[in-house]
N, C-alpha and C positions, 0 to 999 in steps of 0.2 A: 578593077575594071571588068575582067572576067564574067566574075562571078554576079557582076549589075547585067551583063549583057545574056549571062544566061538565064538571070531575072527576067526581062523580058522576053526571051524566045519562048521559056518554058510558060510564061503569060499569054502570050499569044498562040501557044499549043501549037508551033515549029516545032518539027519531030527533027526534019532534015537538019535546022539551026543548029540544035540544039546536040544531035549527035554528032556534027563535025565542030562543034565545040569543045566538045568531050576527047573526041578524040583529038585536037590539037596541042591543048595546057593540062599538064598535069599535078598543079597546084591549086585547084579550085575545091574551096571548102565546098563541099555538097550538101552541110548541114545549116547553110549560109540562112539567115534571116530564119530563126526554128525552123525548115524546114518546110522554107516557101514554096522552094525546085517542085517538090513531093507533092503538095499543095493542089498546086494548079495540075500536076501531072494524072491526081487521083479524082480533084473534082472534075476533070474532063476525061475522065476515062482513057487516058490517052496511056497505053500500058506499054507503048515503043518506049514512051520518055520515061517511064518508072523503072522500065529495065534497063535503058541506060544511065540510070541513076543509081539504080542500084549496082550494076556492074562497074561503073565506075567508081563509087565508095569502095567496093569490095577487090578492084584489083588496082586501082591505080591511087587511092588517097590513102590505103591502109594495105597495101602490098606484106605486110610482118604483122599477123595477127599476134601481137602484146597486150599489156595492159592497157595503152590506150586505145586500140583499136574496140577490146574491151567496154570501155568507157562509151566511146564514140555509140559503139552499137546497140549499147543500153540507151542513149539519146537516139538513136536512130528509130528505136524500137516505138521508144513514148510517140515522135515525131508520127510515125503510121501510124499508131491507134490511132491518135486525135484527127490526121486528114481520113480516116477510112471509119470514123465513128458512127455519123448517119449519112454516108454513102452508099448506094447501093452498086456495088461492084462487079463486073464481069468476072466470070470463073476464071477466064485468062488470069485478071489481076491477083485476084486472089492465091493463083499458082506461082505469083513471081511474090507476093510476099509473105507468103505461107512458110517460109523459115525462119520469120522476122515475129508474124501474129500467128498466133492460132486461134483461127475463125473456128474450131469445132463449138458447138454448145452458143453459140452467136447468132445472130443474122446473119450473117456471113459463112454460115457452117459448109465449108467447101464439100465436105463429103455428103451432105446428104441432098449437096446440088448435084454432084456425080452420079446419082441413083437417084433422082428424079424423072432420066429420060430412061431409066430403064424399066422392061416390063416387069413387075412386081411377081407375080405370078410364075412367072417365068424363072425370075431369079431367086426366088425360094425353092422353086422346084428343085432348079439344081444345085442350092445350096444343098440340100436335104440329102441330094443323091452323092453330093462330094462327102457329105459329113460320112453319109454309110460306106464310101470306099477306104476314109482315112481312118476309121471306127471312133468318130468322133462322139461327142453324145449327141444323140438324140430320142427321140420315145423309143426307138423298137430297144436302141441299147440300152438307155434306162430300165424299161421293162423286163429284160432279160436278167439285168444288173440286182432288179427286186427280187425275182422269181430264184435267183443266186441267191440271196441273202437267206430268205425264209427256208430256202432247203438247208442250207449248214445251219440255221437257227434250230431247224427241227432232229438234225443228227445230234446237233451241240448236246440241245435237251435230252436228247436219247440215251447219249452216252454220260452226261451228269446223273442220268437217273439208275442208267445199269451200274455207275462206280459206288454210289450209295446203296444200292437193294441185297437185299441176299436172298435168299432161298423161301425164308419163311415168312417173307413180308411184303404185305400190297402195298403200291406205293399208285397215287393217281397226279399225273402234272397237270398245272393248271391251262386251261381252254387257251391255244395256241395259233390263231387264224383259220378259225373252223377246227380245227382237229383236235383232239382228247386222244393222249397217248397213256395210254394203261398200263403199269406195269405190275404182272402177276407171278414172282419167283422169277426163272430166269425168261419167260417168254414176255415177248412185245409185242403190241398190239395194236395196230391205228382203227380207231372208230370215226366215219366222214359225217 
């Protein structure tokens, strides 16, 4: 009986009905008719009655998360995709069942509706400047990271070339990012 009469409030999109219903019986399948409650709650955008569906699955019908709560909330899961399939959702909703779906990579992608009202501009810029306080990468440290490299590349070569040479032998390395390092006996020689 319940569970018909919250068939109807959550049909009629009774927010009031429907959460002092919830909050009166705590025997009421929430998963009642696949997941009709949900249904009406998501194609009317009505996200009071999603979250007291959702709060009430999660603290009153499955209070002992076990295996079948388990169960339940892999049904629960299927049941949101298929009511939020080709819905177009308010960010609200989306944040109440964003531990159920993950809208990333979707129509539904909650984060890149988060940084839509933001200035772009803006928040690169201070992306950019947070990267250079945390020394995260970005060009100037990459750059730096390069200009690292080629200099121990050219000592490396330096000192491969002194451990091989002796006294009476020319030795020339091969063309090195612009530079030709000469070695004539024991002196070294950079030509630019």
């Amino acid at each position: 009986m319940t569970s018909k009469s919250l068939y109807n409030f959550c049909g009629w999109n009774d927010t009031k009905k429907v959460q002092e219903l919830l909050n009166l019986f705590d025997d009421i399948d929430i998963l009642y008719e696949n997941g009709a409650f949900f249904d009406f709650a998501i194609s009317k955008g009505n996200v009071e009655i999603c979250k007291a569906l959702i709060t009430y699955f999660e603290d009153k019908q499955f209070p002992i998360k076990n295996t079948k709560y388990e169960e339940a909330k892999t049904k629960l899961i299927e049941i949101l995709e298929n009511a939020t399939d080709s819905v177009d959702l308010p960010t609200e909703m989306k944040e109440i069942l964003s531990p159920y779906i993950d809208f990333e990579g979707s129509e539904h992608d909650t984060l890149n509706d988060s940084f839509s009202d933001i200035d772009q501009t803006t928040f690169i810029e201070n992306l950019n400047k947070d990267a250079v306080s945390k020394n995260l990468l970005n060009e100037e440290i990459l750059r730096k990271f390069d200009i690292e490299i080629k200099q121990n590349s050219q000592i490396k070569t330096m000192e491969n070339l002194l451990d091989f040479g002796d006294s009476g032998t020319h030795y020339q390395a091969e063309e090195h990012d612009a530079t030709n390092i000469v070695l004539s006996g024991n002196l070294v020689h950079e030509v630019l």
